[in-house]
N, C-alpha and C positions, 0 to 999 in steps of 0.2 A: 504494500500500500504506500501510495506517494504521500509526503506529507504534506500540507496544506500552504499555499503560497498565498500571502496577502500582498493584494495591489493598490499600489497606490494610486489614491485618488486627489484629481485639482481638487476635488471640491471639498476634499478636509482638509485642504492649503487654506482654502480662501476662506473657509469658515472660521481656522485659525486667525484667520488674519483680520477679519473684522472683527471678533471676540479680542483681540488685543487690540485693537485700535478704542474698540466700546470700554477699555479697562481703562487703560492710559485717557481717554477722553474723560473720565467717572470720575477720578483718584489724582492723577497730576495736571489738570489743567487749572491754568489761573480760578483765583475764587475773587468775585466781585463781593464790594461790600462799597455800603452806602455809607458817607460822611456828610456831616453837616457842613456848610461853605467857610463858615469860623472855622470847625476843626480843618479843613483844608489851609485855608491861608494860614494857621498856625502851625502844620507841618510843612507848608510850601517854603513859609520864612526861616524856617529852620532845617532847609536841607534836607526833608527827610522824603521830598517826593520827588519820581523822576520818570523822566519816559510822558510826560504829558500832551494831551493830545484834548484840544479845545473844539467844542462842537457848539453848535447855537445854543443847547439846551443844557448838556453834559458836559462834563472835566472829567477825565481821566486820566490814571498815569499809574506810578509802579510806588507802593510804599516800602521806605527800607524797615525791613526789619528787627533792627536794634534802635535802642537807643530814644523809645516811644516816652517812656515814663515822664510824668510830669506835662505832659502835651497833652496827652487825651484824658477824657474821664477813666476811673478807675474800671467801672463798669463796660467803657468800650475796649477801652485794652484789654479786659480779661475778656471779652467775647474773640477778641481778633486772634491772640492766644491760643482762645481755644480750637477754630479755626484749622488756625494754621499749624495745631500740634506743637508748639514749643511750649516750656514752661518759664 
């Protein structure tokens, strides 16, 4: 008796491959979060935002990660924290 050969198939390629694109899009992609335009311009003067990009309606940009304390409310920095998984 011969013993059983499995073939490979595209289509458990490509199944692969959108199941890792759905993971990576779920888990590592930016996470929005809403600020108030005070707390903005108090991290914008302070250097801590970067990457900004002005629309009629919206401001967005990249916040750095350290160095928050004392800027925002206790409250939103422990929400952003948590978040973003650091302590």
């Amino acid at each position: 008796m011969e013993p059983k050969q499995q073939k490979f198939s595209i289509g458990y390629f490509i199944v692969t491959l959108i199941a890792i694109f759905v993971i990576q899009s779920v888990f590592f992609a930016p996470h929005a979060e809403n600020l108030s335009y005070s707390e903005f311009k108090t991290l914008a003067r302070k250097g801590k935002v970067s990457n900004l990009t002005l629309d009629k309606q919206v401001i967005t940009g990249t916040l750095a990660a350290d160095g928050l304390e004392g800027l925002l409310a206790k409250e939103k920095l422990e929400e952003l924290k948590r978040r973003i998984g650091t302590s």
